[in-house]
mmCIF entry with sequence, helices, sheets and N, C-alpha, C, O atoms, coordinates in Angstrom:
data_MODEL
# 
_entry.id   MODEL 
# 
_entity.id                         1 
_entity.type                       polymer 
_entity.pdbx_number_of_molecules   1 
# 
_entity_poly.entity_id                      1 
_entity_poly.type                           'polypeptide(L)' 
_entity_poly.nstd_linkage                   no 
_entity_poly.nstd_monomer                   no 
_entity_poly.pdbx_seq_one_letter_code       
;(UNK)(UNK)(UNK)(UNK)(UNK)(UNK)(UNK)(UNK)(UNK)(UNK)(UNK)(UNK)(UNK)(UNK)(UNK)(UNK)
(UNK)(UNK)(UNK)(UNK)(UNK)(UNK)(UNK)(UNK)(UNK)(UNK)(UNK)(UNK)(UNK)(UNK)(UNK)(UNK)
(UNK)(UNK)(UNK)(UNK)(UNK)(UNK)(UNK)(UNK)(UNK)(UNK)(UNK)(UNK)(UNK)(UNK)(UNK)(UNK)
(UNK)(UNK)(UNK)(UNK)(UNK)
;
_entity_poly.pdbx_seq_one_letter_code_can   XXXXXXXXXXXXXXXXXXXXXXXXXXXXXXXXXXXXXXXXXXXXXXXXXXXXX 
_entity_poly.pdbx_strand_id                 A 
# 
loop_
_entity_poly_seq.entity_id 
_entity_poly_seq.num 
_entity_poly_seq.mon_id 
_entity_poly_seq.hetero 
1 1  UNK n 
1 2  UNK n 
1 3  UNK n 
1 4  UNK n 
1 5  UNK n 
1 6  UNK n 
1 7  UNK n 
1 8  UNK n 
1 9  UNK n 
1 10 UNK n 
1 11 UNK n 
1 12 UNK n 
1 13 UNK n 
1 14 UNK n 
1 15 UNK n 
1 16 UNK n 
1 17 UNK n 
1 18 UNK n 
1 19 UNK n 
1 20 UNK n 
1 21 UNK n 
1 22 UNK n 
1 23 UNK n 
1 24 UNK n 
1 25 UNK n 
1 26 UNK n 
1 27 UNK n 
1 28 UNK n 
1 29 UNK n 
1 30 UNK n 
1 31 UNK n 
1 32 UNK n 
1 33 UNK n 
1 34 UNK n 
1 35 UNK n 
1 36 UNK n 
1 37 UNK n 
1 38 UNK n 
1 39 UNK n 
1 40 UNK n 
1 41 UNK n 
1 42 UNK n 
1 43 UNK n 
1 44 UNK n 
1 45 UNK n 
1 46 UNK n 
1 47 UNK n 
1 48 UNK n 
1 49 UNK n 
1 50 UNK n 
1 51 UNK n 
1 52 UNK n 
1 53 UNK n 
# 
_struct_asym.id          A 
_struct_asym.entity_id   1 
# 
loop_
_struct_conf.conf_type_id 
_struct_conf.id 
_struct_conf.pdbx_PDB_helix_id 
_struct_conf.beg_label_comp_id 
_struct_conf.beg_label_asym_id 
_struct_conf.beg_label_seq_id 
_struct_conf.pdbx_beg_PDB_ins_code 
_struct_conf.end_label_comp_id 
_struct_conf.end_label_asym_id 
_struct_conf.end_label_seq_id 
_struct_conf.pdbx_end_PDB_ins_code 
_struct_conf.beg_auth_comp_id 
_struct_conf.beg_auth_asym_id 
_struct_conf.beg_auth_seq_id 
_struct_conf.end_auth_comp_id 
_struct_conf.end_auth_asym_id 
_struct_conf.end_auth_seq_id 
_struct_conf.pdbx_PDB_helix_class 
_struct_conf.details 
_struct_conf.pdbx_PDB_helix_length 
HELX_P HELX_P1 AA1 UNK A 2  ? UNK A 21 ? UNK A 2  UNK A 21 1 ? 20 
HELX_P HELX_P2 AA2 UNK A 29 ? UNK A 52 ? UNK A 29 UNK A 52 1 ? 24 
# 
_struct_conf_type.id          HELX_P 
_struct_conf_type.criteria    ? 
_struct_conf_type.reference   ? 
# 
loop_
_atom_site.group_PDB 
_atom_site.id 
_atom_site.type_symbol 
_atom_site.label_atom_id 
_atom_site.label_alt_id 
_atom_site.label_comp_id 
_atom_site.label_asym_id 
_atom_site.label_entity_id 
_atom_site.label_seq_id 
_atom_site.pdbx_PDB_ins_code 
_atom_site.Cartn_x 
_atom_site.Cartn_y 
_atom_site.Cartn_z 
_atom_site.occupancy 
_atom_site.B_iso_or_equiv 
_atom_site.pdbx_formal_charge 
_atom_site.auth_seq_id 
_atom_site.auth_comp_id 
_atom_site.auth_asym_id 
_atom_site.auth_atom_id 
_atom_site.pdbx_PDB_model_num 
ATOM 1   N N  . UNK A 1 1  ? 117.854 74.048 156.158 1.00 0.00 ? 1  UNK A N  1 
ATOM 2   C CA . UNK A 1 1  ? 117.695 73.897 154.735 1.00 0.00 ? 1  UNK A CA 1 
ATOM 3   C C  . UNK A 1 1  ? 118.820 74.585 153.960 1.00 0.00 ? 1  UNK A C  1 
ATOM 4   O O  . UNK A 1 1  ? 119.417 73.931 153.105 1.00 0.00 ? 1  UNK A O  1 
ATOM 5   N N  . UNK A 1 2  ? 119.235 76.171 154.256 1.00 0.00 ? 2  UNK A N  1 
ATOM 6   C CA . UNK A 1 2  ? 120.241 76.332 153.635 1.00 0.00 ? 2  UNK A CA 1 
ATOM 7   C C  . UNK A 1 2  ? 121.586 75.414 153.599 1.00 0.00 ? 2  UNK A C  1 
ATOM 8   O O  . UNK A 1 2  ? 122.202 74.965 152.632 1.00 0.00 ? 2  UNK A O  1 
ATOM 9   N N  . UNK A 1 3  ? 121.810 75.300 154.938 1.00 0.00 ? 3  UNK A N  1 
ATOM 10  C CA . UNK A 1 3  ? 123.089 74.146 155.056 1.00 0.00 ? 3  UNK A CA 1 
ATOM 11  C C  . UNK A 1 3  ? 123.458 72.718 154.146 1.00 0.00 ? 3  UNK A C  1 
ATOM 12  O O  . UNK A 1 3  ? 124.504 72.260 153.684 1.00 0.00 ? 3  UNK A O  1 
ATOM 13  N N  . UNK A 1 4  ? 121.728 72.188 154.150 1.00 0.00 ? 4  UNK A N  1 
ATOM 14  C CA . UNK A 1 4  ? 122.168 70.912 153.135 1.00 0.00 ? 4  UNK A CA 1 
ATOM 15  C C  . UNK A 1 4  ? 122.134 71.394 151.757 1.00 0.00 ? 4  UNK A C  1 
ATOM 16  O O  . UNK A 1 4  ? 122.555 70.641 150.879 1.00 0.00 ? 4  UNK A O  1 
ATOM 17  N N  . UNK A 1 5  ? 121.510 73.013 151.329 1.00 0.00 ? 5  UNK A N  1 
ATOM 18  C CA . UNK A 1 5  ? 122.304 73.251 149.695 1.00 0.00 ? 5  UNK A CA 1 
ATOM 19  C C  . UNK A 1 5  ? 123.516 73.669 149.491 1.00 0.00 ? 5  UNK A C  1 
ATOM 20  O O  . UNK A 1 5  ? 124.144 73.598 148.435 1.00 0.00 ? 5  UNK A O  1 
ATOM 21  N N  . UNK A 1 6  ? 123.922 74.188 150.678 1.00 0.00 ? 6  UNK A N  1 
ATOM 22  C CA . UNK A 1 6  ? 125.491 74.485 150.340 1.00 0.00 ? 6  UNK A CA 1 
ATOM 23  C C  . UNK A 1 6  ? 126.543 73.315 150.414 1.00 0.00 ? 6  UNK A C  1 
ATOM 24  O O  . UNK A 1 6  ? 127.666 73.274 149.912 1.00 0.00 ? 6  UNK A O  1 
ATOM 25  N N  . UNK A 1 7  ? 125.922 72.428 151.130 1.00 0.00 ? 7  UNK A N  1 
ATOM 26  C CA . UNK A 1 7  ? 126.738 71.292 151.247 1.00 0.00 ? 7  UNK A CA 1 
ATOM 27  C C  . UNK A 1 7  ? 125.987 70.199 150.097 1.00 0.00 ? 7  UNK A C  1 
ATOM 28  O O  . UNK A 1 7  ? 126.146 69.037 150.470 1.00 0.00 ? 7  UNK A O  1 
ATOM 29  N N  . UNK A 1 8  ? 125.458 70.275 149.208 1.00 0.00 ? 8  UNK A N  1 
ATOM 30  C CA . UNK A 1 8  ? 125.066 69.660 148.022 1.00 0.00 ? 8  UNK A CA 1 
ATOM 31  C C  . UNK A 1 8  ? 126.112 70.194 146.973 1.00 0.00 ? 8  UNK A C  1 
ATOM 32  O O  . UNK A 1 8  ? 126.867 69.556 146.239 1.00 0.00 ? 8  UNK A O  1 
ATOM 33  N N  . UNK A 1 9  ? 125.868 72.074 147.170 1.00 0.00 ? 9  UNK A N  1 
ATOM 34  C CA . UNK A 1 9  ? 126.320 72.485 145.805 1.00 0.00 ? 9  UNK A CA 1 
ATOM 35  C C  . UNK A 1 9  ? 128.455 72.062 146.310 1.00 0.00 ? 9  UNK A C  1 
ATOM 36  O O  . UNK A 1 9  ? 129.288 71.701 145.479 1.00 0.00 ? 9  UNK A O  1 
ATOM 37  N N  . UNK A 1 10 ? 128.693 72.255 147.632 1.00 0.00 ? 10 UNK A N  1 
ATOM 38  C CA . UNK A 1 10 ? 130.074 71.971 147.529 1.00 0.00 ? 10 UNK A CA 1 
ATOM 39  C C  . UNK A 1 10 ? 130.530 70.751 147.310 1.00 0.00 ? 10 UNK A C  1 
ATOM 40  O O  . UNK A 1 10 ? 131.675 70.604 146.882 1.00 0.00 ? 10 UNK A O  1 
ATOM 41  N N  . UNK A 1 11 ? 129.501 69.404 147.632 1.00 0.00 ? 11 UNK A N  1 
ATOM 42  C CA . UNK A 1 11 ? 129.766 68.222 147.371 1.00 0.00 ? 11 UNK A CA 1 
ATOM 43  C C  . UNK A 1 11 ? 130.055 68.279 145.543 1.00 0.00 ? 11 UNK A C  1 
ATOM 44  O O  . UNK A 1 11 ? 131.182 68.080 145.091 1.00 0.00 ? 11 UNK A O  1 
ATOM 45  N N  . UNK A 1 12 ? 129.090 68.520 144.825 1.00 0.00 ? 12 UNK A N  1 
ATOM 46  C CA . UNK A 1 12 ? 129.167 68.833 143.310 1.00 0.00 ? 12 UNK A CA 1 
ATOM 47  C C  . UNK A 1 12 ? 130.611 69.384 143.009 1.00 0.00 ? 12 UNK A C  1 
ATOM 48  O O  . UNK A 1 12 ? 131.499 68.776 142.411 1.00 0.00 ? 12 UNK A O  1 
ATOM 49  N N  . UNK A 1 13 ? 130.669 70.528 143.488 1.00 0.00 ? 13 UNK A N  1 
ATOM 50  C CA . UNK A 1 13 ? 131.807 70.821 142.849 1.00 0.00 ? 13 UNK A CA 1 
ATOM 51  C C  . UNK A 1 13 ? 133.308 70.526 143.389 1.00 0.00 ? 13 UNK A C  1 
ATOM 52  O O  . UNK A 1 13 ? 134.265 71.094 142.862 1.00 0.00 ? 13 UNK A O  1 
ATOM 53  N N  . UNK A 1 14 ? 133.444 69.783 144.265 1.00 0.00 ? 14 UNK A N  1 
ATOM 54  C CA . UNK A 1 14 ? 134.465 68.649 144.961 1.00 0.00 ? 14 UNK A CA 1 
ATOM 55  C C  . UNK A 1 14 ? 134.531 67.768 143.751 1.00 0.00 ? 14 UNK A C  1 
ATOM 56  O O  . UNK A 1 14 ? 135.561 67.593 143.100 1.00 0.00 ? 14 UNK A O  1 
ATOM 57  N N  . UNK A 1 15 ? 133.325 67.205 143.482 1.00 0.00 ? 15 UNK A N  1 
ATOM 58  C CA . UNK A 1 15 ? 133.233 66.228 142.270 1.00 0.00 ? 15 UNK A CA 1 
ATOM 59  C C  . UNK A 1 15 ? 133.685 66.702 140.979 1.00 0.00 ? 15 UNK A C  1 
ATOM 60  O O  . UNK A 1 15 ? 134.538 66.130 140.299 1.00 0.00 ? 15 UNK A O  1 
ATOM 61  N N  . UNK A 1 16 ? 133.298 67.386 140.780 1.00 0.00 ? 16 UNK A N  1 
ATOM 62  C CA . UNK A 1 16 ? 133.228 68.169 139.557 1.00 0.00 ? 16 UNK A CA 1 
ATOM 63  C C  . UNK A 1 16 ? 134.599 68.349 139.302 1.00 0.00 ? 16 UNK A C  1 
ATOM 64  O O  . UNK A 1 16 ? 135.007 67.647 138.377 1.00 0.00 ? 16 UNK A O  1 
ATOM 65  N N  . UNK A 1 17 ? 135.515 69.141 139.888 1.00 0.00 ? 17 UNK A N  1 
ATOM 66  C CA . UNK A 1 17 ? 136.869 69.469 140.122 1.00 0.00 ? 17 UNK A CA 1 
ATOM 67  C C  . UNK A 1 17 ? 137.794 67.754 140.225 1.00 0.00 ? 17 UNK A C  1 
ATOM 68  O O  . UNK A 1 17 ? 138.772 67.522 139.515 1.00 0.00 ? 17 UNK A O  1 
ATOM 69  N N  . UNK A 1 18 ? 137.254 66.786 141.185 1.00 0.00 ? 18 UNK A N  1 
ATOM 70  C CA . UNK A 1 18 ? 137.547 65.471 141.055 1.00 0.00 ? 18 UNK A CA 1 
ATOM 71  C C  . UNK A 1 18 ? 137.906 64.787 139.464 1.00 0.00 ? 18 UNK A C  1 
ATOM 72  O O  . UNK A 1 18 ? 138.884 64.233 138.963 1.00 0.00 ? 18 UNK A O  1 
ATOM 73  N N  . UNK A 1 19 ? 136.989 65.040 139.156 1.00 0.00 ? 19 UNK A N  1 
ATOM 74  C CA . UNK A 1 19 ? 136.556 64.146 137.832 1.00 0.00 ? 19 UNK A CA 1 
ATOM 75  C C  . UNK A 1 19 ? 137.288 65.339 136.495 1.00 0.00 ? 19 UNK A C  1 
ATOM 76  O O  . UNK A 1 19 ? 137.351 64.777 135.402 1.00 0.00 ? 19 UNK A O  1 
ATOM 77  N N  . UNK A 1 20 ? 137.627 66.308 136.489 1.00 0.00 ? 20 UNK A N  1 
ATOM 78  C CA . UNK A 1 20 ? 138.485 66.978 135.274 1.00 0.00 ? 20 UNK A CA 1 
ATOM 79  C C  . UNK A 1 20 ? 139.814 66.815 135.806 1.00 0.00 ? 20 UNK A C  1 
ATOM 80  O O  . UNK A 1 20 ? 140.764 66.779 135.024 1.00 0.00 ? 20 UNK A O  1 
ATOM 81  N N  . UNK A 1 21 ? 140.044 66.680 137.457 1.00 0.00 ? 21 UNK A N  1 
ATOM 82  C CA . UNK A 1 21 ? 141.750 66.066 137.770 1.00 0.00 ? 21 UNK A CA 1 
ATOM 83  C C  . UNK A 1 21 ? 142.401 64.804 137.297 1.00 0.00 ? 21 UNK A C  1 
ATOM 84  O O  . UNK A 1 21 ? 143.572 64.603 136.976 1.00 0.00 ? 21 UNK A O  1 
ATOM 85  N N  . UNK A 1 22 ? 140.924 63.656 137.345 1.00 0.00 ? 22 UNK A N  1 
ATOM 86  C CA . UNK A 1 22 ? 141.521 62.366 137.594 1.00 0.00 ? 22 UNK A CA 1 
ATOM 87  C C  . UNK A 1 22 ? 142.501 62.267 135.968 1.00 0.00 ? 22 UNK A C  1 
ATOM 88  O O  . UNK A 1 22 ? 143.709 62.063 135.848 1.00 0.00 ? 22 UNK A O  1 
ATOM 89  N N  . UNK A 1 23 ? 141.805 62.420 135.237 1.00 0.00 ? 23 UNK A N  1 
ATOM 90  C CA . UNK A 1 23 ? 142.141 62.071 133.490 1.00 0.00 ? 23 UNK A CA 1 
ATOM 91  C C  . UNK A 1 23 ? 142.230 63.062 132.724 1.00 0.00 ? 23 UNK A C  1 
ATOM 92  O O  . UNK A 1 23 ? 141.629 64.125 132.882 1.00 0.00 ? 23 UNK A O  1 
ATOM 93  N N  . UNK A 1 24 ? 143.033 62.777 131.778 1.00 0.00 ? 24 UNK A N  1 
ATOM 94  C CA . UNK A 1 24 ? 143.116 63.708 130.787 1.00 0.00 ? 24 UNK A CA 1 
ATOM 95  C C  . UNK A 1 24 ? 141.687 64.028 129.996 1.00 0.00 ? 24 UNK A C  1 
ATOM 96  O O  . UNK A 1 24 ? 141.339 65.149 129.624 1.00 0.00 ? 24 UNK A O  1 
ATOM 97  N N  . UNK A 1 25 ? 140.946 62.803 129.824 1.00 0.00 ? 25 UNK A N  1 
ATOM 98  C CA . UNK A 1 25 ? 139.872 63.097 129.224 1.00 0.00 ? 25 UNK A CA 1 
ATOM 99  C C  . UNK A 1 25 ? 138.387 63.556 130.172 1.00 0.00 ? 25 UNK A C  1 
ATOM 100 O O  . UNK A 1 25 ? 138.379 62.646 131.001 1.00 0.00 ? 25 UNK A O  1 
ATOM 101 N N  . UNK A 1 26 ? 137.562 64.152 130.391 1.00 0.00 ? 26 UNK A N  1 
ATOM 102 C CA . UNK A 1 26 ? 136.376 64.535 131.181 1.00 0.00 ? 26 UNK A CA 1 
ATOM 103 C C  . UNK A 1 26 ? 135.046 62.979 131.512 1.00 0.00 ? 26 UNK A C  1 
ATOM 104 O O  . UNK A 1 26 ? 134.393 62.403 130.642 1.00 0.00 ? 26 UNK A O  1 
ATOM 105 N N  . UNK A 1 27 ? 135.041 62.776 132.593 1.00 0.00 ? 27 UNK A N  1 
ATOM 106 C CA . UNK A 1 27 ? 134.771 61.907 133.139 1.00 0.00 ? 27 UNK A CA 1 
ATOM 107 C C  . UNK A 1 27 ? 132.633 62.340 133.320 1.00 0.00 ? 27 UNK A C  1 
ATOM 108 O O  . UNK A 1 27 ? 132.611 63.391 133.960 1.00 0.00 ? 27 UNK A O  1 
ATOM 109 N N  . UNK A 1 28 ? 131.505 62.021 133.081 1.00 0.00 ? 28 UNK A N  1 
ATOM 110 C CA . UNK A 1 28 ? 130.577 62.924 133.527 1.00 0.00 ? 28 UNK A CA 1 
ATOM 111 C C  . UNK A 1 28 ? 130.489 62.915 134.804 1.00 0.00 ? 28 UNK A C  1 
ATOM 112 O O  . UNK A 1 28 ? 130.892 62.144 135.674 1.00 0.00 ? 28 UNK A O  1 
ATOM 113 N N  . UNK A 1 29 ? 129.602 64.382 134.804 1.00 0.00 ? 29 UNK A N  1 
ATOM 114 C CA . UNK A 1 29 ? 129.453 64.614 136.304 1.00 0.00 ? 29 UNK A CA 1 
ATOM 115 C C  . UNK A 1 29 ? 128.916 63.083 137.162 1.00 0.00 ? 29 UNK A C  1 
ATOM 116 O O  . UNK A 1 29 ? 129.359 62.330 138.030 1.00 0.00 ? 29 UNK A O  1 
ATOM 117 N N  . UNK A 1 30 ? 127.575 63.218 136.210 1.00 0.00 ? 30 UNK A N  1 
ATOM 118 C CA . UNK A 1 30 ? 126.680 61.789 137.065 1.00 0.00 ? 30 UNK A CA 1 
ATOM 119 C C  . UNK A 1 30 ? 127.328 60.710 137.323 1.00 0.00 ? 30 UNK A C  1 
ATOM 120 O O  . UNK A 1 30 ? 126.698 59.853 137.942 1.00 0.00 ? 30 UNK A O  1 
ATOM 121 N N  . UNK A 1 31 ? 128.833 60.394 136.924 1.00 0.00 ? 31 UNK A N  1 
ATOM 122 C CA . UNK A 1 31 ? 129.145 58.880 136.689 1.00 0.00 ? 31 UNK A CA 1 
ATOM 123 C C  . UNK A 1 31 ? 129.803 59.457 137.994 1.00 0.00 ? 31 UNK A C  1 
ATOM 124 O O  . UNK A 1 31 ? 129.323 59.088 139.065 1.00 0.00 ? 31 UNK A O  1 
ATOM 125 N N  . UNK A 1 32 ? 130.673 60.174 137.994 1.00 0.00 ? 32 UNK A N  1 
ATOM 126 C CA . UNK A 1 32 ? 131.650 60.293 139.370 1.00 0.00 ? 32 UNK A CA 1 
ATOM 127 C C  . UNK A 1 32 ? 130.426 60.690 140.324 1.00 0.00 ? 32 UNK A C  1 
ATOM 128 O O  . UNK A 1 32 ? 130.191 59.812 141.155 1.00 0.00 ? 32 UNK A O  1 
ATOM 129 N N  . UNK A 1 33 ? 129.817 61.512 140.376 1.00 0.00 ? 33 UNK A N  1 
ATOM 130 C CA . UNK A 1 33 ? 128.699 61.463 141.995 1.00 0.00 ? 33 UNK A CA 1 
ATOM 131 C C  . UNK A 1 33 ? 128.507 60.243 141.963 1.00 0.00 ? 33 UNK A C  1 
ATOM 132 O O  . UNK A 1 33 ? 129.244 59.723 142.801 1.00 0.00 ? 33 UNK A O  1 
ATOM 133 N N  . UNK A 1 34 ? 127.710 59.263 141.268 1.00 0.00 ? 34 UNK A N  1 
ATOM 134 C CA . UNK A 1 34 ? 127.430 57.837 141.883 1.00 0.00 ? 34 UNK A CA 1 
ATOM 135 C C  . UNK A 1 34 ? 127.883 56.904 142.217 1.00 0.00 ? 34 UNK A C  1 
ATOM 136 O O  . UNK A 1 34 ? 127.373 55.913 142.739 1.00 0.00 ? 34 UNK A O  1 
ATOM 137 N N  . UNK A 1 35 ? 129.674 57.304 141.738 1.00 0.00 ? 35 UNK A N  1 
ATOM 138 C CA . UNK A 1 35 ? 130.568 56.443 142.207 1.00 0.00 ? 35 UNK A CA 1 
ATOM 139 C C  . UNK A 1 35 ? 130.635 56.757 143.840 1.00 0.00 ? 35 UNK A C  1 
ATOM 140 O O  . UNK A 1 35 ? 130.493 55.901 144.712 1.00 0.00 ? 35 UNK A O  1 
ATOM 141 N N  . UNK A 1 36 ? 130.890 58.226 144.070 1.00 0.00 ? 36 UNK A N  1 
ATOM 142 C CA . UNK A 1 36 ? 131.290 58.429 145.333 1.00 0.00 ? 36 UNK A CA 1 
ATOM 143 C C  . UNK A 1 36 ? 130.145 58.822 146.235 1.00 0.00 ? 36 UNK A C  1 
ATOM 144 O O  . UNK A 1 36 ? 130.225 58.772 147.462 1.00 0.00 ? 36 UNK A O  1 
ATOM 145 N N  . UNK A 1 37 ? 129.147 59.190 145.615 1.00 0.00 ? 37 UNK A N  1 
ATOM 146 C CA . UNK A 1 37 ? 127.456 59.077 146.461 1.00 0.00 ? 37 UNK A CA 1 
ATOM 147 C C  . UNK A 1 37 ? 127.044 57.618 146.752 1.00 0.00 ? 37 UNK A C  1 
ATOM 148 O O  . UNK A 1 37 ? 126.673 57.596 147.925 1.00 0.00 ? 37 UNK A O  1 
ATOM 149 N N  . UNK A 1 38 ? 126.960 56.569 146.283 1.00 0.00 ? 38 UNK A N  1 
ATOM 150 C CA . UNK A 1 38 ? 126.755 55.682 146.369 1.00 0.00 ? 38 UNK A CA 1 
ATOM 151 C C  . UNK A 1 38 ? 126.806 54.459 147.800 1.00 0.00 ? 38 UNK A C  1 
ATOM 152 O O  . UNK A 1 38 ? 125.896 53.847 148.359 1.00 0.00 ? 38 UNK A O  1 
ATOM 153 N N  . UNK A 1 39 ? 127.909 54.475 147.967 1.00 0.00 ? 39 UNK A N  1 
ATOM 154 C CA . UNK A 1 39 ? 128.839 54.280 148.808 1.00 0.00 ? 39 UNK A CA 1 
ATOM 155 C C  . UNK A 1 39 ? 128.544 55.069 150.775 1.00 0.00 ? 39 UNK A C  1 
ATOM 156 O O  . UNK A 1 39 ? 128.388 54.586 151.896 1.00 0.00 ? 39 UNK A O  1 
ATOM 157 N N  . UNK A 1 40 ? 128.621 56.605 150.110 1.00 0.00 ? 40 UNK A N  1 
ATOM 158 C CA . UNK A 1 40 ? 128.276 57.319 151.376 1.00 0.00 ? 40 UNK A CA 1 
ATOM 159 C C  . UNK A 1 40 ? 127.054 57.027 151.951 1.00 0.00 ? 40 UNK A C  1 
ATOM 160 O O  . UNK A 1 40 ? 126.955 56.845 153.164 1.00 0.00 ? 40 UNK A O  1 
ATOM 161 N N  . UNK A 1 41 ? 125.874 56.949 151.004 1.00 0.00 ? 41 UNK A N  1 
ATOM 162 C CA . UNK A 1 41 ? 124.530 56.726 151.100 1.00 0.00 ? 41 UNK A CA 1 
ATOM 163 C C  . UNK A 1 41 ? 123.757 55.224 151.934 1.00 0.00 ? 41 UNK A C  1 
ATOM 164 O O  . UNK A 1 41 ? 122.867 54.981 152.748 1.00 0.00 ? 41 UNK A O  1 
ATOM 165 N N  . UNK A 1 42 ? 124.952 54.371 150.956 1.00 0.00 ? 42 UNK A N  1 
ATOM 166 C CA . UNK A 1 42 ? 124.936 52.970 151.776 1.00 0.00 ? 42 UNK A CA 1 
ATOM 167 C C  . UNK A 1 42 ? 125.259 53.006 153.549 1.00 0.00 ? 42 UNK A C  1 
ATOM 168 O O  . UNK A 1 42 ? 124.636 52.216 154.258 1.00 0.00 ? 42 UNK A O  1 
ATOM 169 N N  . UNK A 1 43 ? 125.853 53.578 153.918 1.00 0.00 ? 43 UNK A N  1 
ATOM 170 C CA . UNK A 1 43 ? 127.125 53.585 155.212 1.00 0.00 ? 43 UNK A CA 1 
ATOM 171 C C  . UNK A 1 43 ? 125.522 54.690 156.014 1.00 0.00 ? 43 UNK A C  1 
ATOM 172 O O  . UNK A 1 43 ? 125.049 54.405 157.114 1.00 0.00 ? 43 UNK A O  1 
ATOM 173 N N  . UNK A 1 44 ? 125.163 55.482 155.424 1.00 0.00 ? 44 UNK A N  1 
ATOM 174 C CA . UNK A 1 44 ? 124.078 56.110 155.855 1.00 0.00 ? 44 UNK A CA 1 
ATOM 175 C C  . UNK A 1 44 ? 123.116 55.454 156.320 1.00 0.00 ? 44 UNK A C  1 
ATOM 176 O O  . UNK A 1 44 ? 122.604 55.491 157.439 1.00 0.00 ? 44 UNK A O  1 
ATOM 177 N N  . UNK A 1 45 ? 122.801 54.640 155.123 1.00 0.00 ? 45 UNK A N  1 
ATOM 178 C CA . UNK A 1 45 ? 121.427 53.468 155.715 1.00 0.00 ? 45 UNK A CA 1 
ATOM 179 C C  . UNK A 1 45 ? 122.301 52.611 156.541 1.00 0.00 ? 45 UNK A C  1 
ATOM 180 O O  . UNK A 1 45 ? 121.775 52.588 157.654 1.00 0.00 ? 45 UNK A O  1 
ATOM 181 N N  . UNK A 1 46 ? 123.362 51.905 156.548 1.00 0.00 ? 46 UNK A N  1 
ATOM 182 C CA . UNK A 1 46 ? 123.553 51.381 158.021 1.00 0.00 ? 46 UNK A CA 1 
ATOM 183 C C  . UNK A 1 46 ? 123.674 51.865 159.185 1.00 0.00 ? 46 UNK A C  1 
ATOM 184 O O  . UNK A 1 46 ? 123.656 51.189 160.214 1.00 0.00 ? 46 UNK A O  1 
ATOM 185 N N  . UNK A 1 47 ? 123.804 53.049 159.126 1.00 0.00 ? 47 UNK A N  1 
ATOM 186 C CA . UNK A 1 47 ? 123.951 53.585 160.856 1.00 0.00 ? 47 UNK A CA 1 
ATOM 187 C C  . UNK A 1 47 ? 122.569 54.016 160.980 1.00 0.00 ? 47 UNK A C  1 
ATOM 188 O O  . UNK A 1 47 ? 122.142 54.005 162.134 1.00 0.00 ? 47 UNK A O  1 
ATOM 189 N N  . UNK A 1 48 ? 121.966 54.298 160.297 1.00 0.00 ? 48 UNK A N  1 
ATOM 190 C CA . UNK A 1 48 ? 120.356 54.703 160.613 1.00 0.00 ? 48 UNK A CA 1 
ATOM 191 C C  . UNK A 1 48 ? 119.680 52.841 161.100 1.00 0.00 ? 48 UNK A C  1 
ATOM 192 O O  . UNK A 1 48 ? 119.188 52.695 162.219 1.00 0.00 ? 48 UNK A O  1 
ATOM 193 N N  . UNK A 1 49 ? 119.730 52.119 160.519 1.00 0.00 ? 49 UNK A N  1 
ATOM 194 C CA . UNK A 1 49 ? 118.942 50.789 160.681 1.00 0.00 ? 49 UNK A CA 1 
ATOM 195 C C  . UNK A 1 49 ? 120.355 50.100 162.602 1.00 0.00 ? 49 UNK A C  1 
ATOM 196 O O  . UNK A 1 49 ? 120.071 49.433 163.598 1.00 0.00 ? 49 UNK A O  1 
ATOM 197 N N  . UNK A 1 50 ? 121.220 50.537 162.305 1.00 0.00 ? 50 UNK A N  1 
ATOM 198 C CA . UNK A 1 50 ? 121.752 50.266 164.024 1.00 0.00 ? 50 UNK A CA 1 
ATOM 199 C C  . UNK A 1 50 ? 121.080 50.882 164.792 1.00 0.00 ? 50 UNK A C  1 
ATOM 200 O O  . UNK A 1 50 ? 120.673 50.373 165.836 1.00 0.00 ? 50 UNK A O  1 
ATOM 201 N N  . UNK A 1 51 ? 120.773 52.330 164.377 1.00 0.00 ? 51 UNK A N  1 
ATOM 202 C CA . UNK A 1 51 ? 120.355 53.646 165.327 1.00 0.00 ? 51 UNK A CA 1 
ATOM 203 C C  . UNK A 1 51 ? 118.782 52.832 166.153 1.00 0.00 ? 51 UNK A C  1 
ATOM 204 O O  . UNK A 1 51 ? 118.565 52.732 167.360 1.00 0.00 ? 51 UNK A O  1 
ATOM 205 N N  . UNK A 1 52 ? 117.749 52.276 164.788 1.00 0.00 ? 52 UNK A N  1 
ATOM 206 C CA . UNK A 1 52 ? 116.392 51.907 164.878 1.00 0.00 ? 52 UNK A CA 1 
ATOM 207 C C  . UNK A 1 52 ? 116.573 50.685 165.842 1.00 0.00 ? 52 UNK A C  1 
ATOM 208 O O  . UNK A 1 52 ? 115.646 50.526 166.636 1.00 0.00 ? 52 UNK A O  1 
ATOM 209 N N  . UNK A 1 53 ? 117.467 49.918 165.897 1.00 0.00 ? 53 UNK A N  1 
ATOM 210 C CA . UNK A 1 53 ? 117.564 48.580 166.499 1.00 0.00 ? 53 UNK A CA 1 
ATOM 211 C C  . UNK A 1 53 ? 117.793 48.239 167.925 1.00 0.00 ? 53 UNK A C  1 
ATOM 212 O O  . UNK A 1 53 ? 117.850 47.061 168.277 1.00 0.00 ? 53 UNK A O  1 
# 
């Protein structure tokens, strides 16, 4: 349990730091996690539904 909050709170602030680099102007947090959560999450449910098969 500790492991997946530290690796929550470092995912966040990967993002966080991401999203005030990309642009001059501030991007929100939520829009950049779901860009790049999104994606990971998908690739997640496919190797879990190969894993079941």
């Amino acid at each position: 349990m500790p492991a997946s909050a530290l690796t929550g709170a470092l995912f966040l602030l990967l993002v966080d730091n991401l999203s005030r680099a990309a642009t001059a102007m501030e991007i929100p947090l939520g829009i950049t996690t779901s860009v790049i959560g999104a994606p990971l999450f998908l690739l997640l449910l496919l190797r879990t539904k190969r894993a079941w098969s």
